[in-house]
mmCIF file as gemmi writes it, N, C-alpha and C atoms, coordinates in Angstrom:
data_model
loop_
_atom_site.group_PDB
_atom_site.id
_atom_site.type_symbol
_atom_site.label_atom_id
_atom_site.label_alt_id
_atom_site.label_comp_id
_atom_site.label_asym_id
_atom_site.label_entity_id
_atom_site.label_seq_id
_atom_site.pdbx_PDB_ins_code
_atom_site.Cartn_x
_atom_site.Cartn_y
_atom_site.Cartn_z
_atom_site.occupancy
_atom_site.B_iso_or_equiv
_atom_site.pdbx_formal_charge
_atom_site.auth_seq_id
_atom_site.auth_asym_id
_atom_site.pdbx_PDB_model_num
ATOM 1 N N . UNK Axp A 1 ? 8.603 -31.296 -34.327 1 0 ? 1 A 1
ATOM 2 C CA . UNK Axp A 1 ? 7.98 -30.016 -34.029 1 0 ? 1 A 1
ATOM 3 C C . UNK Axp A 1 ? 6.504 -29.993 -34.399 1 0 ? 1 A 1
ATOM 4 N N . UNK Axp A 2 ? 5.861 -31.027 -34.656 1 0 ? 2 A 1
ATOM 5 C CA . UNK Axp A 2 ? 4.631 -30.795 -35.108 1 0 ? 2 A 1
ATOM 6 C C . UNK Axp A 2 ? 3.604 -30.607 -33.902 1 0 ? 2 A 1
ATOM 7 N N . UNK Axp A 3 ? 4.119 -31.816 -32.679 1 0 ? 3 A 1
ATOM 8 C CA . UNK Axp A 3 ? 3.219 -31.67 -31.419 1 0 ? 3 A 1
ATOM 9 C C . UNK Axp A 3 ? 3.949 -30.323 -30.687 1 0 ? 3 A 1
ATOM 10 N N . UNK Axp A 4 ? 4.857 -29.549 -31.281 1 0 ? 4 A 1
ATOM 11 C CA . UNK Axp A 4 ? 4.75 -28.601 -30.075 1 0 ? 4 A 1
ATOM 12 C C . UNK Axp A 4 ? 3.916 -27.601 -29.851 1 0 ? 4 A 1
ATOM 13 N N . UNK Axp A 5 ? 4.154 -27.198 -28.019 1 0 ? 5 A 1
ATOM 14 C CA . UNK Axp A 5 ? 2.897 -26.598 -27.494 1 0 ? 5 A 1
ATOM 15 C C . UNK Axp A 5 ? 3.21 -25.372 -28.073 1 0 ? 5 A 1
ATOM 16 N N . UNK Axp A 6 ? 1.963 -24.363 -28.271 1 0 ? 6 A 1
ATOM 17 C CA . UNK Axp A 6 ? 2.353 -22.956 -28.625 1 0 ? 6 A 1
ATOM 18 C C . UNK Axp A 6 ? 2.29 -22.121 -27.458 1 0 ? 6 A 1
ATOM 19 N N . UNK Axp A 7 ? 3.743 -21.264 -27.36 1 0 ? 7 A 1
ATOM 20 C CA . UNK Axp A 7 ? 3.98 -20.486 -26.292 1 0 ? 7 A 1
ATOM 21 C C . UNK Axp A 7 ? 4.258 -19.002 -26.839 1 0 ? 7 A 1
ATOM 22 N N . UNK Axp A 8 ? 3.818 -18.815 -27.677 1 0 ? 8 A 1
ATOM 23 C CA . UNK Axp A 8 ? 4.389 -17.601 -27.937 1 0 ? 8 A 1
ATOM 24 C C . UNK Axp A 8 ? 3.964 -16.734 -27.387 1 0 ? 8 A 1
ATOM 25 N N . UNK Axp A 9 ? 2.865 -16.53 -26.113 1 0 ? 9 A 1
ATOM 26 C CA . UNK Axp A 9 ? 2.766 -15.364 -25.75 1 0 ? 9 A 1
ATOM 27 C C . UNK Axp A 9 ? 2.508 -15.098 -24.018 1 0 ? 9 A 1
ATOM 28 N N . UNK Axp A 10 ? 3.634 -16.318 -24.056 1 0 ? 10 A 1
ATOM 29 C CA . UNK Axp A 10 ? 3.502 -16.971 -22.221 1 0 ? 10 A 1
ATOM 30 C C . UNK Axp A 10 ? 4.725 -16.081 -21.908 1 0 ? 10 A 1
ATOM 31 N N . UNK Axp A 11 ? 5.599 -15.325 -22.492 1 0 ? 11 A 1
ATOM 32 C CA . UNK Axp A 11 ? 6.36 -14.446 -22.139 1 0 ? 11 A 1
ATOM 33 C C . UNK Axp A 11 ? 6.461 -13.187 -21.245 1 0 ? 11 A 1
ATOM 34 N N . UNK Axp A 12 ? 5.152 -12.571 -22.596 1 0 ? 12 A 1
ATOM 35 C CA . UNK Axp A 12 ? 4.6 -11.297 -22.419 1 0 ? 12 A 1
ATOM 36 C C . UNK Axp A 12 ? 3.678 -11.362 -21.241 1 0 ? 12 A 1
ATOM 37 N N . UNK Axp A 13 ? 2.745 -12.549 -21.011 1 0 ? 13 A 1
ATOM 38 C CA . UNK Axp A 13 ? 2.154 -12.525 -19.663 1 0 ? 13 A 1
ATOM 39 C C . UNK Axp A 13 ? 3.222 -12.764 -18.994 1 0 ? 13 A 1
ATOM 40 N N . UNK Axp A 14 ? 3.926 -13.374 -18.58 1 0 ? 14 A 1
ATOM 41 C CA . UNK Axp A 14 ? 4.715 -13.81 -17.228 1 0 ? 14 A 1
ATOM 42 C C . UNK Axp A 14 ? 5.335 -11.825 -16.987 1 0 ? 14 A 1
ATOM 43 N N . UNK Axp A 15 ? 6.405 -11.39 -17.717 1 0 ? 15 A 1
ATOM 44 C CA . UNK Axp A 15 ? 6.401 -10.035 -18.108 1 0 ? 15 A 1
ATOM 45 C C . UNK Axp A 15 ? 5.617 -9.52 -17.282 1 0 ? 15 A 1
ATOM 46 N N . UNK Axp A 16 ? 4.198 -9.694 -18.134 1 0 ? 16 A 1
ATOM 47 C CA . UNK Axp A 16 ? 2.919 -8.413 -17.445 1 0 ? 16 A 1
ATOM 48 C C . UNK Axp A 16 ? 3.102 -8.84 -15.639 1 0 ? 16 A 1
ATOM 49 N N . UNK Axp A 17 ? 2.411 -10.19 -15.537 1 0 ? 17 A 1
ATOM 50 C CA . UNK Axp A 17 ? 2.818 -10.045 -13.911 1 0 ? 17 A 1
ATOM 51 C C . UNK Axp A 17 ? 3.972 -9.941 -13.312 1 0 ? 17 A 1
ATOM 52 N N . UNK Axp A 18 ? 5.062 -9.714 -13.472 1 0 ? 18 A 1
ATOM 53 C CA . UNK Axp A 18 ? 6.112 -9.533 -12.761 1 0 ? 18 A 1
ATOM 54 C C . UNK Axp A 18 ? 6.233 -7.642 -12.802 1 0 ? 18 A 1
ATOM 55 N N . UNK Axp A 19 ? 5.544 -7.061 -13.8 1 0 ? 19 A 1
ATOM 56 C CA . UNK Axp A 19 ? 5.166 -5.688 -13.854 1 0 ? 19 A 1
ATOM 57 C C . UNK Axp A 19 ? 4.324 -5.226 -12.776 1 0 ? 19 A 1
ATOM 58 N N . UNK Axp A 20 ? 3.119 -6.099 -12.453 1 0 ? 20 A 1
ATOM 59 C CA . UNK Axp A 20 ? 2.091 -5.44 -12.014 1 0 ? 20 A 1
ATOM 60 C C . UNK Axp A 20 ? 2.555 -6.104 -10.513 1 0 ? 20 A 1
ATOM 61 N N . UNK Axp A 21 ? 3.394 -7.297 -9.942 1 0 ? 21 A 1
ATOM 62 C CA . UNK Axp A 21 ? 3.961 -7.321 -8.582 1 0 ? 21 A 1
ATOM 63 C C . UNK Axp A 21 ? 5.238 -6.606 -8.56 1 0 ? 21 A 1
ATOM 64 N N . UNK Axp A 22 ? 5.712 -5.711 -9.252 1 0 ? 22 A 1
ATOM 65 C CA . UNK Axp A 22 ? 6.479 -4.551 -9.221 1 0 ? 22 A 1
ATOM 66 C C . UNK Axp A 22 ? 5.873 -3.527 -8.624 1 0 ? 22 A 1
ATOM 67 N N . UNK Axp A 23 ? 4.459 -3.169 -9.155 1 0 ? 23 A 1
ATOM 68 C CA . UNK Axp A 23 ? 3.657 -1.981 -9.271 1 0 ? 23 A 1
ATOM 69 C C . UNK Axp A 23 ? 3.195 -1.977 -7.589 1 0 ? 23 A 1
ATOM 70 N N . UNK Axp A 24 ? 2.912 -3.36 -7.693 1 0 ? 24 A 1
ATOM 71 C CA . UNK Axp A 24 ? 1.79 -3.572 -6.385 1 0 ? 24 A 1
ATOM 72 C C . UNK Axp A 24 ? 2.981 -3.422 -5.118 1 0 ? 24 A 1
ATOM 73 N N . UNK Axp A 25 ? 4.033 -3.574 -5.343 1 0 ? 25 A 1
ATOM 74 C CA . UNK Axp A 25 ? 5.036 -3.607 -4.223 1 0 ? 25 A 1
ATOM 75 C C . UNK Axp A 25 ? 5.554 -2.001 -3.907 1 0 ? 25 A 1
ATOM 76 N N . UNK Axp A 26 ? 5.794 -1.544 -4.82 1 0 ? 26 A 1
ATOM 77 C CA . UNK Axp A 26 ? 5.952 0.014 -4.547 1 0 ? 26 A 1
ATOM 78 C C . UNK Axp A 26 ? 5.42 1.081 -4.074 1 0 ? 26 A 1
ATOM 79 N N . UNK Axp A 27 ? 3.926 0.418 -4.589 1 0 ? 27 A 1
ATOM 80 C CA . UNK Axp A 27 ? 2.55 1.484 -3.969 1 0 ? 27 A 1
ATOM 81 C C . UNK Axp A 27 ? 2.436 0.89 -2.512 1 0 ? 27 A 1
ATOM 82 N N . UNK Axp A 28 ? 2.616 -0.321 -2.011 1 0 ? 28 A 1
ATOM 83 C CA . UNK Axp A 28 ? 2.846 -0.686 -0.708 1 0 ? 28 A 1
ATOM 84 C C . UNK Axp A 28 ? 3.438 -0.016 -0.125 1 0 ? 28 A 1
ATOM 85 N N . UNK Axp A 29 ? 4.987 0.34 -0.481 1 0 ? 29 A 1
ATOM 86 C CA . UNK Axp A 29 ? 6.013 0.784 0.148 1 0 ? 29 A 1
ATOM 87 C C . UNK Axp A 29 ? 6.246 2.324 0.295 1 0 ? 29 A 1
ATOM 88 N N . UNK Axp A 30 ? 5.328 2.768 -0.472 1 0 ? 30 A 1
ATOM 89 C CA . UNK Axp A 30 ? 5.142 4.34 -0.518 1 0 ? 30 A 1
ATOM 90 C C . UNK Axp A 30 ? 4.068 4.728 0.365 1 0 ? 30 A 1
ATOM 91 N N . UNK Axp A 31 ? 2.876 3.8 0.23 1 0 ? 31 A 1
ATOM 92 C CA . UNK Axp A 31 ? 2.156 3.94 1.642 1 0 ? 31 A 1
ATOM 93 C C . UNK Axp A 31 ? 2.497 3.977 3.015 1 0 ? 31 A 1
ATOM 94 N N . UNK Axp A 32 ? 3.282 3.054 3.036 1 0 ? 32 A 1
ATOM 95 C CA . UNK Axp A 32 ? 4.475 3.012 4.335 1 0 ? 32 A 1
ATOM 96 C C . UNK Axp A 32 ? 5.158 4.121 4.882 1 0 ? 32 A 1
ATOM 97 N N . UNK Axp A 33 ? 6.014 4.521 3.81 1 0 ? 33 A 1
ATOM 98 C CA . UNK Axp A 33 ? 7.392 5.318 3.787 1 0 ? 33 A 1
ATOM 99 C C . UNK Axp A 33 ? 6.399 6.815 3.655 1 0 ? 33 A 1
ATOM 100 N N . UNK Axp A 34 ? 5.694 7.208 2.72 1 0 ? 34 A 1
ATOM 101 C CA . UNK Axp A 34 ? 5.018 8.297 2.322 1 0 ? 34 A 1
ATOM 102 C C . UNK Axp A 34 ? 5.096 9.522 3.724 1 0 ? 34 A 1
ATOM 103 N N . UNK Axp A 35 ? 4.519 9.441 4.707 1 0 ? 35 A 1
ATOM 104 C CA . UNK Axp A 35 ? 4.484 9.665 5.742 1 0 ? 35 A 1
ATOM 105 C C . UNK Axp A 35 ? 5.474 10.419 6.571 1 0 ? 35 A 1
ATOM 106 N N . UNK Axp A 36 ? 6.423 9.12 6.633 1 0 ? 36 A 1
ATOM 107 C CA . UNK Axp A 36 ? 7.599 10.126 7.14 1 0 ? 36 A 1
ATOM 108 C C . UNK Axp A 36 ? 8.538 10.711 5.925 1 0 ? 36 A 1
ATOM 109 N N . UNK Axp A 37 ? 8.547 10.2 4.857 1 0 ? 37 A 1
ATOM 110 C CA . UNK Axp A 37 ? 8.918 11.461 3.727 1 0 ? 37 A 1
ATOM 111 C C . UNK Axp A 37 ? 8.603 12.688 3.689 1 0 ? 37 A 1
ATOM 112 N N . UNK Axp A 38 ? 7.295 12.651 4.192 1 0 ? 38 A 1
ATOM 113 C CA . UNK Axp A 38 ? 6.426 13.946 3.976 1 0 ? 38 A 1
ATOM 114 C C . UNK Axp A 38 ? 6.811 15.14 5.078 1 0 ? 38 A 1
ATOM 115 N N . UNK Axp A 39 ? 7.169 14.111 6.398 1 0 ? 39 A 1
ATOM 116 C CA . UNK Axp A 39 ? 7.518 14.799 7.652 1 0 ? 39 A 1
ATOM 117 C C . UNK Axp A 39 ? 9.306 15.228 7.64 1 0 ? 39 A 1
ATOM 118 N N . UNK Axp A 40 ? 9.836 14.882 6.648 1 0 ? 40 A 1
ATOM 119 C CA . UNK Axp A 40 ? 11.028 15.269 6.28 1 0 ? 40 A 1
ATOM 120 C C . UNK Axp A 40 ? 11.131 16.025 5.883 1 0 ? 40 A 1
ATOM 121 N N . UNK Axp A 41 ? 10.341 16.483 4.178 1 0 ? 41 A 1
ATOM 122 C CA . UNK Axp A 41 ? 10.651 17.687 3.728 1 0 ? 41 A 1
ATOM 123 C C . UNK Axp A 41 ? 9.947 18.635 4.368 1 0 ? 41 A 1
ATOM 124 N N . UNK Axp A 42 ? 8.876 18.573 5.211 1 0 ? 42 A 1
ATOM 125 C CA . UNK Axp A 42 ? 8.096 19.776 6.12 1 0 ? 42 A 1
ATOM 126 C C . UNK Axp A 42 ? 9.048 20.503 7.095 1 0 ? 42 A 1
ATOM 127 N N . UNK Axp A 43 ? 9.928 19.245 7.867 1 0 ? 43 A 1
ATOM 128 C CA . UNK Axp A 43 ? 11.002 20.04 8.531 1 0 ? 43 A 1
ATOM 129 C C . UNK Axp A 43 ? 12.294 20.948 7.401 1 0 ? 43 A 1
ATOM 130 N N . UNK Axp A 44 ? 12.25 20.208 6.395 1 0 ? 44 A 1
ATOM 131 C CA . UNK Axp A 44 ? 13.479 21.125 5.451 1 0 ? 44 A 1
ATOM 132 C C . UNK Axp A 44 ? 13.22 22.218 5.399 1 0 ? 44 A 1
ATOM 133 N N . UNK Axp A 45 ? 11.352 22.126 4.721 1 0 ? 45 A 1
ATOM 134 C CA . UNK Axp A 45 ? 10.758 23.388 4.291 1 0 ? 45 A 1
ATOM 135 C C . UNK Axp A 45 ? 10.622 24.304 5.088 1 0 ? 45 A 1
ATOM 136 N N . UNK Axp A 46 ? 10.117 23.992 6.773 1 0 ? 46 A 1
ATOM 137 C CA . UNK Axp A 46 ? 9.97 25.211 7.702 1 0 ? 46 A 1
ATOM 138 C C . UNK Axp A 46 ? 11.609 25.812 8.125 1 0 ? 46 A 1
ATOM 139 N N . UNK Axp A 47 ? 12.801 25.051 7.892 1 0 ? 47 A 1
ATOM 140 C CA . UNK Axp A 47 ? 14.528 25.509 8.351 1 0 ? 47 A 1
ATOM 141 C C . UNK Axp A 47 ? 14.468 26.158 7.189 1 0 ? 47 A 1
ATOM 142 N N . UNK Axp A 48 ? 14.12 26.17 6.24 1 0 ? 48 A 1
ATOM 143 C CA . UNK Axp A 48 ? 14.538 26.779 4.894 1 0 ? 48 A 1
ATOM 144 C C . UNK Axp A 48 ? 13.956 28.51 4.606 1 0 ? 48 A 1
ATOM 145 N N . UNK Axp A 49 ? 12.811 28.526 5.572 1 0 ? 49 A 1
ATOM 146 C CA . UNK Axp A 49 ? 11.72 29.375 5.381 1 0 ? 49 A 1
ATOM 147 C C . UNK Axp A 49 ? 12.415 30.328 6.313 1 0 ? 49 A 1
ATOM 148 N N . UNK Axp A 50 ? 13.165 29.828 7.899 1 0 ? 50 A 1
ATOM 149 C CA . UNK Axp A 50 ? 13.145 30.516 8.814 1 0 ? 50 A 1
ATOM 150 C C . UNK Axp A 50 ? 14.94 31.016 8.512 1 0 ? 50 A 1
ATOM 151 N N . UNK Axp A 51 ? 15.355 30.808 7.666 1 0 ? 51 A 1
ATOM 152 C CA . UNK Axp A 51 ? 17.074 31.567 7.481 1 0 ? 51 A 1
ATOM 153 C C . UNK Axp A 51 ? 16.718 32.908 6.314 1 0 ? 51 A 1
């Protein structure tokens, strides 16, 4: 154990990026999706308004 490499904090990075291609994938997918989400609850909201 004397030559070993020090890793103690190759964890917490690997971690951080698998966080931030979490992050980056969702805000993708909400850009996408956002849209017609939006055009969903507008139709709920105007059926909801008109009973």
């Amino acid at each position: 154990m004397l030559f070993s490499p020090k890793e103690s904090g190759q964890g917490l990075v690997e971690y951080a990026f698998i966080l931030v291609l979490v992050a980056i994938v969702v805000l993708v997918s909400l850009l996408f999706i956002g849209p017609f989400l939006g055009n969903v609850f507008s139709k709920i909201n105007s059926s909801l308004s008109s009973v």
